[in-house]
GUKOL-501802 format. One record per residue (C-alpha): residue in one letter; y negated, z negated, x negated; residue number from 1. Coordinates in pm, whole numbers. Each point is the difference from the previous one (the first is absolute). Layout:
BEGIN
<atom rest="a" v="Y" w="Z" u="X" nr="NUM"/>
...
//
This chain:
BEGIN
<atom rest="x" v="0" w="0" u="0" nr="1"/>
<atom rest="x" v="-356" w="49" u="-100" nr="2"/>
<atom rest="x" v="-141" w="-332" u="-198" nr="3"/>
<atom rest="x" v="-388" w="64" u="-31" nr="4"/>
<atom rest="x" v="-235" w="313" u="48" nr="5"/>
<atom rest="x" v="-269" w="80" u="-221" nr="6"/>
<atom rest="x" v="-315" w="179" u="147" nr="7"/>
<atom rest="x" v="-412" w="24" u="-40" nr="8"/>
<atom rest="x" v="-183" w="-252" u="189" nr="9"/>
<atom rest="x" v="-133" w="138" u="316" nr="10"/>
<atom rest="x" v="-382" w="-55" u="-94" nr="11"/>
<atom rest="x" v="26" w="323" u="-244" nr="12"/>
<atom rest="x" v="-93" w="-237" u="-327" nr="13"/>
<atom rest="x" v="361" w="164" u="-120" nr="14"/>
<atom rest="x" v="123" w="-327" u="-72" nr="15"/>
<atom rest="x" v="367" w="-7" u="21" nr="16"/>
<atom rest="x" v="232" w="-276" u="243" nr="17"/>
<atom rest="x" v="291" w="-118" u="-48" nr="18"/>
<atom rest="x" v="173" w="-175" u="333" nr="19"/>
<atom rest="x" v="343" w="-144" u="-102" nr="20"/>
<atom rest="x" v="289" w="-20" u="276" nr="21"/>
<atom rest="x" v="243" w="-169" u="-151" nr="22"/>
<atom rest="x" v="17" w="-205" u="-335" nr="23"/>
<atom rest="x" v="-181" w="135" u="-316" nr="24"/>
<atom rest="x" v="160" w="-146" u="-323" nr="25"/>
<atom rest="x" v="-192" w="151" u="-310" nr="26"/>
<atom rest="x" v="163" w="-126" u="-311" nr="27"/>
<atom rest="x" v="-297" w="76" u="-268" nr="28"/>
<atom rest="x" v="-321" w="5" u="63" nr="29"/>
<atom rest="x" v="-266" w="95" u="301" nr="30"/>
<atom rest="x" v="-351" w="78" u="-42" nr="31"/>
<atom rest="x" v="-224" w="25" u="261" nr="32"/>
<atom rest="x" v="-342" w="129" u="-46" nr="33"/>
<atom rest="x" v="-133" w="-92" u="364" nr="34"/>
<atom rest="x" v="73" w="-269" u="205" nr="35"/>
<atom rest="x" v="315" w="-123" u="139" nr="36"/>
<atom rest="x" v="97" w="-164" u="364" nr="37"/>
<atom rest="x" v="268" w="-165" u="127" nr="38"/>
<atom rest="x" v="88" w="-88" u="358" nr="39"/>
<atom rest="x" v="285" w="-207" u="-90" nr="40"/>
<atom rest="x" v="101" w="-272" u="-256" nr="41"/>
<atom rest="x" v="32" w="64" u="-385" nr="42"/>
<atom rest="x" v="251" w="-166" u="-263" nr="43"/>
<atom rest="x" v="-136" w="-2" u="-324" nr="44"/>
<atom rest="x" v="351" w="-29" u="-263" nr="45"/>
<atom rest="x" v="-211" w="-67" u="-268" nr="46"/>
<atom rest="x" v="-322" w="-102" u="-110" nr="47"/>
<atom rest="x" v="-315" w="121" u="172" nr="48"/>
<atom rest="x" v="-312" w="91" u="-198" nr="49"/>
<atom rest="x" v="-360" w="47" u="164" nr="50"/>
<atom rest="x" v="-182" w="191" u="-318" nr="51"/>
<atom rest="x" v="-342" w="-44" u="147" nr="52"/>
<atom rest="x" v="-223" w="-293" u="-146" nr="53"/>
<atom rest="x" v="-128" w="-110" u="346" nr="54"/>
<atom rest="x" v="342" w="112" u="191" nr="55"/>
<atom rest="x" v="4" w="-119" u="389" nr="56"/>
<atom rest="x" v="281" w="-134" u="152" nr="57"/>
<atom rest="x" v="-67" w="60" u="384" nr="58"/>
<atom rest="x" v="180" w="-222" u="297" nr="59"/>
<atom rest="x" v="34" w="17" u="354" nr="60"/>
<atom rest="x" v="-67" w="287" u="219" nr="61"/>
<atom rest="x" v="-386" w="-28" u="-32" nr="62"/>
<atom rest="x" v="51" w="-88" u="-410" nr="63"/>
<atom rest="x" v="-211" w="-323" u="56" nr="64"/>
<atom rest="x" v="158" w="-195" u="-249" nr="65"/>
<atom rest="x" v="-4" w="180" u="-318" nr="66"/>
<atom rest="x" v="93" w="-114" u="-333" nr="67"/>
<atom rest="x" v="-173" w="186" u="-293" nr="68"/>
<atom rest="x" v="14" w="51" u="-399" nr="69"/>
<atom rest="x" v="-328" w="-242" u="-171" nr="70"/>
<atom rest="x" v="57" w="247" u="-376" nr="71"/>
<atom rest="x" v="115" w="-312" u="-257" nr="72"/>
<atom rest="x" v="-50" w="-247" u="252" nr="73"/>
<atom rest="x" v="230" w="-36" u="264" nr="74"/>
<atom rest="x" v="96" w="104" u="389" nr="75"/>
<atom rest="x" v="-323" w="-95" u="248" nr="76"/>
<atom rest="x" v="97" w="-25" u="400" nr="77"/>
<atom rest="x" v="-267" w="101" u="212" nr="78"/>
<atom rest="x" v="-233" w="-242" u="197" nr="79"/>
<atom rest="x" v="117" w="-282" u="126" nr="80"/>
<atom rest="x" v="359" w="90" u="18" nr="81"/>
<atom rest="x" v="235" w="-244" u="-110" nr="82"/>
<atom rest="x" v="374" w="-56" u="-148" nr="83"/>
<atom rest="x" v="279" w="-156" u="202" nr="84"/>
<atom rest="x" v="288" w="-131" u="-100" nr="85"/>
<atom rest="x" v="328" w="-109" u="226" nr="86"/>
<atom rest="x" v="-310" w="46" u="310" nr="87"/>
<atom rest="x" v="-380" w="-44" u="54" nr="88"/>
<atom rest="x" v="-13" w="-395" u="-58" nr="89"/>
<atom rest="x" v="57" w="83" u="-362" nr="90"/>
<atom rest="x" v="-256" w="235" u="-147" nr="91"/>
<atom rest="x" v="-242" w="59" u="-256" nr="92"/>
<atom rest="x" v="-345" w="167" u="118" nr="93"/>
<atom rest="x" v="-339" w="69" u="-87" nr="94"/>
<atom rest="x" v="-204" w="-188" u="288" nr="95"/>
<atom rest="x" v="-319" w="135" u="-113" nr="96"/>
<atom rest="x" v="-143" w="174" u="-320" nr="97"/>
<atom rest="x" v="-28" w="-357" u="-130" nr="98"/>
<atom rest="x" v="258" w="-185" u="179" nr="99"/>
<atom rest="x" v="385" w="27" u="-110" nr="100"/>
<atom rest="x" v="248" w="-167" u="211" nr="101"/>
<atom rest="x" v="429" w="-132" u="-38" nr="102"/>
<atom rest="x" v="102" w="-98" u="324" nr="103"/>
<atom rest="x" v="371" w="-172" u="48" nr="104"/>
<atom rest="x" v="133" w="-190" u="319" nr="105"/>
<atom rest="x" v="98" w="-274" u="-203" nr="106"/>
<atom rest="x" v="-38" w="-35" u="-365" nr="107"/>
<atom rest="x" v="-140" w="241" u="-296" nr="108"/>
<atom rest="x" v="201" w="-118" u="-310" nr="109"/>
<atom rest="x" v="-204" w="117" u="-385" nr="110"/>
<atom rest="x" v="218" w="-76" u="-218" nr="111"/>
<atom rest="x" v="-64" w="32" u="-383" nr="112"/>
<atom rest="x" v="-41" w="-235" u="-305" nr="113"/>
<atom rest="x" v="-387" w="33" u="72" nr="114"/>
<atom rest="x" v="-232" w="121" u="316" nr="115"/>
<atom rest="x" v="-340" w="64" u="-143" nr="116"/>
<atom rest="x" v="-296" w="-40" u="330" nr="117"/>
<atom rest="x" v="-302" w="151" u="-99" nr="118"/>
<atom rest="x" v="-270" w="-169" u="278" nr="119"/>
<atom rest="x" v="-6" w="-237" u="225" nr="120"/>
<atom rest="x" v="301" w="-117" u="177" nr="121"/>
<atom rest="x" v="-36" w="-158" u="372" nr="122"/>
<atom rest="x" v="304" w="-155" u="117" nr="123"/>
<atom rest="x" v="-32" w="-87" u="380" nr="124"/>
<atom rest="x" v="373" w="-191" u="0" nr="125"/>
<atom rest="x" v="140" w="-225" u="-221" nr="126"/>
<atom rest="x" v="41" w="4" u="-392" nr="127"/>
<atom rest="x" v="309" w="-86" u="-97" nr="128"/>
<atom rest="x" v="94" w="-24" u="-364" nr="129"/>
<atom rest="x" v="304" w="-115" u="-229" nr="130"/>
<atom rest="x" v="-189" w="-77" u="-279" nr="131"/>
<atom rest="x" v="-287" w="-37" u="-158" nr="132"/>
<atom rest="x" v="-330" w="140" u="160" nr="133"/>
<atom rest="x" v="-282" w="38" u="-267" nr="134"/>
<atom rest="x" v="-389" w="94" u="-29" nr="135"/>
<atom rest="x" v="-300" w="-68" u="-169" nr="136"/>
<atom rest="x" v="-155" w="-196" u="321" nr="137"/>
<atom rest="x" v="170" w="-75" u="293" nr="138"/>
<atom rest="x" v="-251" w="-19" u="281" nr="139"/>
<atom rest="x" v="100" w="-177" u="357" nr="140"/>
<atom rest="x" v="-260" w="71" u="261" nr="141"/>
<atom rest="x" v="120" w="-303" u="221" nr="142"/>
<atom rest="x" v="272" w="-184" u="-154" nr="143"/>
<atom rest="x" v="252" w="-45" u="-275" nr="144"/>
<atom rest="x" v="328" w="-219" u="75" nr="145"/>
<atom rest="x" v="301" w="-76" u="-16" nr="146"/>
<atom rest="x" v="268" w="106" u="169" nr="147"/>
<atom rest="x" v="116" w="-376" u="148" nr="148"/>
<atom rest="x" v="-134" w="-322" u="-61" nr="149"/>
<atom rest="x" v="45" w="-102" u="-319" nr="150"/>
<atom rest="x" v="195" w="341" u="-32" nr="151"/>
<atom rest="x" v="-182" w="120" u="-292" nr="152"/>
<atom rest="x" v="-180" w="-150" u="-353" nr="153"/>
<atom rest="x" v="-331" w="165" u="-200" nr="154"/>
<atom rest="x" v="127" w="88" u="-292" nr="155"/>
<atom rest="x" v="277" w="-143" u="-256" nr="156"/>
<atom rest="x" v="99" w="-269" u="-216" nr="157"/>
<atom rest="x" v="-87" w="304" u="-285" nr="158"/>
<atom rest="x" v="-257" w="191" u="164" nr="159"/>
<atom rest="x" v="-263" w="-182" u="91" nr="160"/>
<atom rest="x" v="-338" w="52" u="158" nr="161"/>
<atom rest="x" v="-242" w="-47" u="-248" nr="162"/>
<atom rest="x" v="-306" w="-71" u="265" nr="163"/>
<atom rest="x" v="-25" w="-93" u="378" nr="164"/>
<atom rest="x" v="-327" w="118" u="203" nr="165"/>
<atom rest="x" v="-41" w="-174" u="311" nr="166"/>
<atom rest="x" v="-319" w="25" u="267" nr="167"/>
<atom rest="x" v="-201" w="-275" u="-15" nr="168"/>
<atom rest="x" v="144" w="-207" u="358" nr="169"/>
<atom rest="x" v="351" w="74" u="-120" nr="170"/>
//
């Protein structure tokens, strides 16, 4: 049976179609000076190379999420768009041009030897730590204490404070 046709475009530019039938297998390789569309899937056996500094990757019907070649940098997705991962509670997204957001249901675990935070941090929960937590100045805009009565000492039999400031109706 006939597996593909090859004919000029109907616009009279002379550029030539191919529609395929059945399966095409080409076992070297294809060049294609123009442009190429698919209306079904494609299977890639191999690796997949977009030459183009500043290559698109287009998705969805209307290609609004796009994921494009930064030359020497890195892949950029467009606007606000965001990764998921296992559904939408887990994602990573751009909020804004200034804003950058990792959402989880439950917990976002970093874990390395060190996490280096370049700016202020604002916790609205709890701190939790199990170890040491260490600044220049610790600053308590209401109180500092302990977590039970008598459930915690300031400083050590071998680190001691070396002053204590108190107000003046302490």
């Amino acid at each position: 049976g006939k597996v593909a046709a090859v004919y000029t475009d109907g616009a009279g530019s002379g550029a030539a179609v191919l529609d395929v039938f059945a399966d095409l297998e080409i076992s070297s390789t294809l060049t294609v000076a123009g442009n190429v569309t698919m209306s079904a899937d494609a299977t890639v056996g191999d690796d997949l190379t977009l030459l183009s500094d500043a290559a698109v990757l287009g998705f969805g019907a209307d290609t609004d999420v796009t994921l494009t070649h930064v030359a020497d940098t890195g892949l950029l997705l467009n606007s606000t768009r965001q990764l998921q991962f296992f559904d939408a509670s887990q994602r990573i997204a751009a909020v804004d041009a200034t804003t950058m957001t990792i959402g989880a249901t439950d917990e976002i675990d970093l874990a390395a030897t060190l996490i280096d935070l370049n700016g202020n941090v604002d916790v609205s929960g709890t701190i939790v730590g199990a170890s040491t937590i260490q600044g220049t100045t610790i600053t308590a805009t209401t109180a500092f204490v302990p977590d039970a009565s008598d459930g915690a000492a300031l400083g050590t039999a071998s680190l001691e404070f070396s002053d204590l400031f108190l107000a003046d109706g302490a």
